[in-house]
C-alpha positions as CSV (number, residue, x, y, z in Angstrom):
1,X,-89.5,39.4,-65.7
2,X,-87.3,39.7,-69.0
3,X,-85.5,43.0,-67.3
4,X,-85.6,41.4,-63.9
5,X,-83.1,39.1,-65.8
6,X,-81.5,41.3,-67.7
7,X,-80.4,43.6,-64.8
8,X,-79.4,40.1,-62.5
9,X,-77.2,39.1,-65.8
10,X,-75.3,42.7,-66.1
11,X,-74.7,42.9,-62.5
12,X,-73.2,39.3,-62.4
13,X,-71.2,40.3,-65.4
14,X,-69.6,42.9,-63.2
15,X,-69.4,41.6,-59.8
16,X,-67.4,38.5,-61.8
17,X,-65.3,41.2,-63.8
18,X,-63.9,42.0,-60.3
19,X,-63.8,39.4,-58.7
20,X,-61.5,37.7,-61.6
21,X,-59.6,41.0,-60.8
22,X,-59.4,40.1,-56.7
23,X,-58.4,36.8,-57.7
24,X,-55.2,37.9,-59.7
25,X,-54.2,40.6,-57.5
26,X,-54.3,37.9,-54.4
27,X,-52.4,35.8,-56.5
28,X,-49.9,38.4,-57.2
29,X,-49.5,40.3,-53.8
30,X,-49.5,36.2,-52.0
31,X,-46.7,36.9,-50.0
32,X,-47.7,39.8,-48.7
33,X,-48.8,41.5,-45.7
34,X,-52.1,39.6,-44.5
35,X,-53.7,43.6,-44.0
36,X,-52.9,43.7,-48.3
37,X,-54.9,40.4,-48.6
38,X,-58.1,42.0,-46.2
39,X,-57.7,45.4,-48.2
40,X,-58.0,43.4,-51.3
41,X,-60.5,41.4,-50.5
42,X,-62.6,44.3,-49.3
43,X,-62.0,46.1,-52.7
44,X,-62.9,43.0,-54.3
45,X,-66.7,43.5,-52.4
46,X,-66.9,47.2,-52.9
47,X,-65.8,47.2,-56.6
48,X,-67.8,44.0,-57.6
49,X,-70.9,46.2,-55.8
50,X,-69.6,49.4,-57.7
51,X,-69.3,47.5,-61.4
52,X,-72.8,45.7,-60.9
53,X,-74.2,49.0,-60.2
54,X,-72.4,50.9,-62.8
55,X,-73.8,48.0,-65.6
56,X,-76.9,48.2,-64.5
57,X,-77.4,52.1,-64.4
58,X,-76.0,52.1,-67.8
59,X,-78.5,49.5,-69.4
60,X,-81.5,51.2,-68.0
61,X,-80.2,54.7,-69.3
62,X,-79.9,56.7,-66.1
63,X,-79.9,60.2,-66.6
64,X,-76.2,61.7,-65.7
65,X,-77.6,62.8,-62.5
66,X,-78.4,59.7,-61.3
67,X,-75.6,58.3,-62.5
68,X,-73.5,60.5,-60.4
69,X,-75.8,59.8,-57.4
70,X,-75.1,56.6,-57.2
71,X,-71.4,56.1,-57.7
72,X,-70.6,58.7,-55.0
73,X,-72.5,57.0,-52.3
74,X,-70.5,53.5,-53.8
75,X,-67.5,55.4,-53.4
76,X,-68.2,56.5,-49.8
77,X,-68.9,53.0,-49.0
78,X,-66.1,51.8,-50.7
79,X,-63.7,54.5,-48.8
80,X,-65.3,54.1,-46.0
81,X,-65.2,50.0,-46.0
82,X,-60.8,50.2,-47.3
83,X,-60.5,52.3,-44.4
84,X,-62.1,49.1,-42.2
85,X,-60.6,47.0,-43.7
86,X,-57.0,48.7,-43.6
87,X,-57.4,49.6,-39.6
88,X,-58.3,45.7,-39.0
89,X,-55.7,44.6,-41.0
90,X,-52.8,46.7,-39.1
91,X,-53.9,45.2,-36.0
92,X,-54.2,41.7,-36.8
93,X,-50.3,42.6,-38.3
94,X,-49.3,43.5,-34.8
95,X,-50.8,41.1,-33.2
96,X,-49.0,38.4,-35.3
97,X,-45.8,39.9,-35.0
98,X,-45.8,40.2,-31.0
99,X,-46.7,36.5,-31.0
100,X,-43.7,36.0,-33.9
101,X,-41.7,37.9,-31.7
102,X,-42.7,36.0,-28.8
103,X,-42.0,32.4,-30.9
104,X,-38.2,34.0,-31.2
105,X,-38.2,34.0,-27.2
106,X,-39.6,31.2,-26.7
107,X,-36.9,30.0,-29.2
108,X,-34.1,31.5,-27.6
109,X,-34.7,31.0,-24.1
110,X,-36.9,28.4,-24.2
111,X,-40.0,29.1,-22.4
112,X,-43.1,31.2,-24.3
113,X,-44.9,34.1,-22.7
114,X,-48.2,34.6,-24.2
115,X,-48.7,38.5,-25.3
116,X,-50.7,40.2,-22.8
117,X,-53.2,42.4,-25.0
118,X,-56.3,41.4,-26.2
119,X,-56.4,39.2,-29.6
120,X,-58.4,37.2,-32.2
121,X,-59.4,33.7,-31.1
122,X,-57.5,32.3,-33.7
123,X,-54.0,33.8,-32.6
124,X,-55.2,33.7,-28.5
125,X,-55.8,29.7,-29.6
126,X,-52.4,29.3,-31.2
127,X,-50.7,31.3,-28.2
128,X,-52.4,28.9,-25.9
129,X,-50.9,26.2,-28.1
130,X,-47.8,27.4,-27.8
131,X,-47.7,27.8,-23.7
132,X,-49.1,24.7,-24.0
133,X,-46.4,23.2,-26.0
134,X,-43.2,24.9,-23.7
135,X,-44.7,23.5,-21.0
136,X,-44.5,20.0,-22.3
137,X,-41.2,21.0,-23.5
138,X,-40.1,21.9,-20.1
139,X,-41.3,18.6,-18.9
140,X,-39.6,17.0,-21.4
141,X,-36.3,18.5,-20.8
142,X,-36.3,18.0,-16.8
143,X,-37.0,14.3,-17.9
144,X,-34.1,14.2,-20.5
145,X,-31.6,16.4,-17.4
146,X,-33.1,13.3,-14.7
147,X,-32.1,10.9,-17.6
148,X,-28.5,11.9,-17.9
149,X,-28.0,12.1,-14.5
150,X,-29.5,8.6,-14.2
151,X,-27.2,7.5,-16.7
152,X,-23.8,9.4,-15.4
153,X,-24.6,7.5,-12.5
154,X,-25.4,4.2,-14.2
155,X,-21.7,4.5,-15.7
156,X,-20.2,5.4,-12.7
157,X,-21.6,2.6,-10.6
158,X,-21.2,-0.1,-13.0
159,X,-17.2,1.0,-13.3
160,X,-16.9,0.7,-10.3
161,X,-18.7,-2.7,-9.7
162,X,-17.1,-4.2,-12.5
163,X,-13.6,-2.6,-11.7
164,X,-13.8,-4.8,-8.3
165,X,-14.6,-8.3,-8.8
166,X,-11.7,-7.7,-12.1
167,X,-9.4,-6.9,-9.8
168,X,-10.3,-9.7,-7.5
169,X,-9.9,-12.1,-10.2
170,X,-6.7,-10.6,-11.7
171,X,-5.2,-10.7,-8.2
172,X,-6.6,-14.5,-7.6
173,X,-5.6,-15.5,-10.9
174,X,-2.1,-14.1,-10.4
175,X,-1.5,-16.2,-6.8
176,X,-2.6,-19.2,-8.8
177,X,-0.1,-18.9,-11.2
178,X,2.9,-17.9,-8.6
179,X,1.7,-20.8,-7.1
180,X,1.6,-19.2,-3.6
181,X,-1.8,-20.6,-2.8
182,X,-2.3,-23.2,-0.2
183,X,-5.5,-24.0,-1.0
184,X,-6.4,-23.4,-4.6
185,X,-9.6,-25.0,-4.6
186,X,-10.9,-22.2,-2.6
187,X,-9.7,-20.1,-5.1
188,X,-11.4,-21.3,-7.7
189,X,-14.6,-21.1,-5.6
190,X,-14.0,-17.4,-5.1
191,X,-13.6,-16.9,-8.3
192,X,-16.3,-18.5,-9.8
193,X,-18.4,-16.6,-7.3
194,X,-17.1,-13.6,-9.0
195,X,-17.7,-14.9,-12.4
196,X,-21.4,-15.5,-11.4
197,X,-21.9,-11.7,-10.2
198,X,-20.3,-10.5,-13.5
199,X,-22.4,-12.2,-15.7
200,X,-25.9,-11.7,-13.2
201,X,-25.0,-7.8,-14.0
202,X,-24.1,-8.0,-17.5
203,X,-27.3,-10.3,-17.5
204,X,-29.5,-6.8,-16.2
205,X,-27.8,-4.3,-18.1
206,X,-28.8,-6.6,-21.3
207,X,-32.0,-6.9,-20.2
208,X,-31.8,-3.0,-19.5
209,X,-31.6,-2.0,-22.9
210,X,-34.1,-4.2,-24.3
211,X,-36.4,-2.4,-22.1
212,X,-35.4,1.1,-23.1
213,X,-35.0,0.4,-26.5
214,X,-38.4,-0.8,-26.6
215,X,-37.4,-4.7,-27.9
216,X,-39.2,-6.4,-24.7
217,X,-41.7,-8.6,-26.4
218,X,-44.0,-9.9,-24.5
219,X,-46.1,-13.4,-24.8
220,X,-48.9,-12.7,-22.3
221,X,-51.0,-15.9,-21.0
222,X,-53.8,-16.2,-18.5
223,X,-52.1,-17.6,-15.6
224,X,-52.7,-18.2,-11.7
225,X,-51.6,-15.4,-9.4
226,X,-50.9,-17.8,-6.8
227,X,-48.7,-19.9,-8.7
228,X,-47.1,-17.2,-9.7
229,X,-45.6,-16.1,-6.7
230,X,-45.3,-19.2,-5.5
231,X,-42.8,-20.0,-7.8
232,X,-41.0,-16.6,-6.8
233,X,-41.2,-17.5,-3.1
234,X,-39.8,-21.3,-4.2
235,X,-36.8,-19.5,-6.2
236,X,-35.9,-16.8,-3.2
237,X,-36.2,-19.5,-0.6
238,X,-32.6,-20.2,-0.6
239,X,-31.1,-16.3,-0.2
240,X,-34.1,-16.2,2.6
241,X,-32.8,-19.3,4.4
242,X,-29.1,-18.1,4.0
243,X,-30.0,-14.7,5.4
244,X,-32.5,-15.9,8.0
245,X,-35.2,-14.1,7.1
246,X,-39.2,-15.3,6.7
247,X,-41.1,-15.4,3.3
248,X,-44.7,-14.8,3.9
249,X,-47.4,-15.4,1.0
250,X,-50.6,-16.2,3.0
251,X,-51.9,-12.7,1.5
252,X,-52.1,-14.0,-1.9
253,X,-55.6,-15.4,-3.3
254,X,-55.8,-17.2,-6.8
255,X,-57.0,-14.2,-9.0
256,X,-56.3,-15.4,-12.4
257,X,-54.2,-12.7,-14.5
258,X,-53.1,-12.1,-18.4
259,X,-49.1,-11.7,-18.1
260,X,-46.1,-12.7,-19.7
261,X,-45.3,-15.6,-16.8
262,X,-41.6,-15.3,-17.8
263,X,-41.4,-11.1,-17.2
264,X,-43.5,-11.3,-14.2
265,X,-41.6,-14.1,-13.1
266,X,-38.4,-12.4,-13.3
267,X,-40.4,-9.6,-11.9
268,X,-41.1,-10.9,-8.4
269,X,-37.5,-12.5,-8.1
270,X,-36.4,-9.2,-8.4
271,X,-38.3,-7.6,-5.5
272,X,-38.1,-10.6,-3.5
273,X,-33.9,-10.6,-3.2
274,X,-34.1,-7.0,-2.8
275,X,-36.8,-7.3,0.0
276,X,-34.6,-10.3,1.5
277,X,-31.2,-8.7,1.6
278,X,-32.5,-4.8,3.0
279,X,-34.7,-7.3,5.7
280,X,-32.3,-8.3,9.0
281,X,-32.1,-11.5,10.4
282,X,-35.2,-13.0,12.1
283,X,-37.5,-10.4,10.0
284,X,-40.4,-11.5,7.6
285,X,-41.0,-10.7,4.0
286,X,-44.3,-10.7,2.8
287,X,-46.3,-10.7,-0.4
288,X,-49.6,-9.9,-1.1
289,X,-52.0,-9.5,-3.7
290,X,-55.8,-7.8,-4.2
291,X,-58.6,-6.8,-6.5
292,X,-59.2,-3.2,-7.3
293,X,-61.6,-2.2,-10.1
294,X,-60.2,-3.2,-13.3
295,X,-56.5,-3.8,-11.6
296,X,-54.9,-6.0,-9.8
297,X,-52.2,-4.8,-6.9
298,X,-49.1,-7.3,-5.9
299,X,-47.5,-5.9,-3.2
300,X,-44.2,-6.8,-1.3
301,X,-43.7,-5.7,1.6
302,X,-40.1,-5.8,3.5
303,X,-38.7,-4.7,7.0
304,X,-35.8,-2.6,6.1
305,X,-36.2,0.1,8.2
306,X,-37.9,2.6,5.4
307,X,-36.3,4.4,2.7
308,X,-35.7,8.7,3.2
309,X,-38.7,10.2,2.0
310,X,-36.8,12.2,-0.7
311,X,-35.2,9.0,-1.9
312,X,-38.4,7.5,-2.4
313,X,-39.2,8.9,-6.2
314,X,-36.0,7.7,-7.1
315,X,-36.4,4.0,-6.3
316,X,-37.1,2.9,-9.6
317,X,-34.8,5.1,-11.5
318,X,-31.6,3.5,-13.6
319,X,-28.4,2.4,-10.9
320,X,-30.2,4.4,-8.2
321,X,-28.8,2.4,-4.6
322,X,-29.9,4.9,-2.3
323,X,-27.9,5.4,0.7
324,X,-24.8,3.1,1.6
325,X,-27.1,1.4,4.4
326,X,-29.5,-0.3,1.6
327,X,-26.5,-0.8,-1.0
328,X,-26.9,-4.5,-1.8
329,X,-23.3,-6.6,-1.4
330,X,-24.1,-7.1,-5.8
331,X,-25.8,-5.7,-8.3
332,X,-25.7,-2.5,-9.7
333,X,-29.0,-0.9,-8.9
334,X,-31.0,-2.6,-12.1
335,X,-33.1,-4.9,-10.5
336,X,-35.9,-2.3,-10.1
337,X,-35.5,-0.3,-13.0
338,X,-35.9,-3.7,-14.9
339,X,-39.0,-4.5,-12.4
340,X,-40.4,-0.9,-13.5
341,X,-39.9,-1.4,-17.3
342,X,-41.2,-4.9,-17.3
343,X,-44.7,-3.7,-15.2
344,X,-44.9,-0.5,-17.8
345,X,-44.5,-3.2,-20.5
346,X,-47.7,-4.7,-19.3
347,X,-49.3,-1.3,-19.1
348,X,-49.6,-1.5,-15.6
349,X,-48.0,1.4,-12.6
350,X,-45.1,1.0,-9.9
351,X,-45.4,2.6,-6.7
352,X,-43.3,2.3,-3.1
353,X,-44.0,3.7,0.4
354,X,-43.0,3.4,3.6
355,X,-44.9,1.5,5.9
356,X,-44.1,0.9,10.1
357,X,-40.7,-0.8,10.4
358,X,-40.0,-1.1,6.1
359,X,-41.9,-0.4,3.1
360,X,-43.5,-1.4,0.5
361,X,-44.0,-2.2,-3.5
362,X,-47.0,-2.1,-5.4
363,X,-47.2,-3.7,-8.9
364,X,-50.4,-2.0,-10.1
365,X,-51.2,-4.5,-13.3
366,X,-54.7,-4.1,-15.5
367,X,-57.3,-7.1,-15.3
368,X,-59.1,-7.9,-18.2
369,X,-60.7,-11.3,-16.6
């Protein structure tokens, strides 16, 4: 037992001995080639084996012989093992540098092609990472191109809205004061009417970037469907009346629902005038609402005529007014943009489709009830 202990103790002492060894010469060759750290490490085995085996045979006296023996068929091991260790090494080198090589293209041109040969999991998992990640990328960057587009458009249309009741009240203002109006109190209607679109858009566009800037706060209480549109239906009933057209909210049942009434509010006045003023005369505007799973789905539904089916992902995008037809006589093309932020706010979906004679908008809102 005693030499049993004795030989455990002398090969420890020299497996340690190198491995102190391996430990420095990592330290030392860190920024190296990861091949130099696998050659190293494989020395560090082979020579700890080698110096255990050395101790030993020289505590129990080996003849020269054996001595001999023994460290030649270490030192074929240990050849034999480097020589492993070296050939995996150079290939695990290549394959990082075609995937470096490929992170500079993807760098440069933006999209990342996975190397086509074979490679460890590790680097096959980080190149899967990587398409992963350019395909995000490329997502991201078709959203941020739609974005500026949306908002070149945005600036275009609002310069233009705002340029014309300005230069309806410069020119009203100017008659006034040549005193070469003969009815001045028509004037002054006209151009309070004007007033009252200007600050209705600066109104959205304020509203607008709360939404994108993420300052929206919400106070969400548990509040009556049905009242709820009912008090949008009581607030569009005027614009209906003016513009002949029907408000229809039989299709809405009392389902009880956590908003912010104030949002949601503003919410269906939004799609309600621009449901009234895309309906003609004599048509019928109607709202309804349903249960789905864990949801609850408002819908209104209009008579326009439909909206061009490669307009219709664009509905809810920033000053988009689709075609001249559905241009409203105000507004800059915010209300649904602000309808769309307001229902994300809530963690809820917007959705439109054309149905026979119109179309239709979904507000697709969770239910916790």
């Amino acid at each position: 037992m005693r030499d049993l202990l004795l030989i455990a103790l002398y090969a420890l002492l020299g497996a340690v001995g190198a491995g102190i060894l391996g430990a420095v010469a990592l330290r030392i060759l860190r920024r190296r080639s990861v091949a130099v750290a696998l050659a190293v490490v494989t020395a560090v085995a082979v020579f700890a084996m080698l110096a255990g085996t050395l101790a030993v045979a020289w505590a129990m006296f080996l003849s020269s012989h054996d001595l001999f023996v023994v460290t030649t068929v270490v030192a074929v091991a240990a050849a034999v093992s480097l020589g492993s260790a070296l050939l995996l090494g150079r290939q695990l080198v290549r394959r990082c540098r075609e995937l470096v090589q490929a992170a500079n293209e993807f760098g440069r041109v933006g999209v990342f092609t996975a190397p086509a040969v074979p490679a460890p999991a590790e680097i096959a998992a980080l190149s899967r990472e990587l398409a992963l990640t350019s395909e995000r990328l490329a997502v991201s960057r078709e959203r941020e191109r739609a974005l500026e587009t949306s908002r070149r458009e945005l600036v275009a249309w609002i310069s233009h809205d705002l340029r014309t009741p300005l230069a309806g009240l410069r020119a009203m203002s100017e008659a006034l004061e040549d005193g070469v109006v003969s009815d001045p109190a028509r004037y002054h209607q006209q151009m309070r009417a004007e007033v009252e679109r200007l600050n209705s858009m600066v109104t959205d566009l304020f509203e607008l970037s709360r939404i994108h800037a993420g300052a929206l706060t919400l106070s969400p209480t548990r509040v009556s469907l049905y009242d709820l549109v009912g008090d949008a239906l009581a607030g569009a009933d005027a614009l209906a009346r003016e513009q002949g057209v029907r408000l229809n909210g039989a299709g809405v049942t009392p389902l009880p629902i956590e908003v912010d009434g104030k949002e949601m509010t503003r919410v269906l006045s939004n799609l309600l005038v621009n449901a009234i003023r895309h309906t003609p005369p004599d048509g019928t505007v109607a709202v309804a609402a349903e249960r789905r799973a864990d949801a609850v789905v408002l819908s209104v539904t209009d008579a326009c005529g439909g909206i061009p089916e490669e307009d219709l992902p664009r509905v809810f995008d920033t000053g988009w007014r689709g075609s001249q037809a559905r241009t409203p006589p105000s507004g800059a093309g915010l209300g649904l943009a602000i309808v769309r932020g307001i229902v994300e706010a809530h963690a809820g979906q917007t959705n439109v489709h054309n149905v026979p004679g119109g179309c239709r908008f979904e507000l697709i809102l969770p239910n916790h009830a």
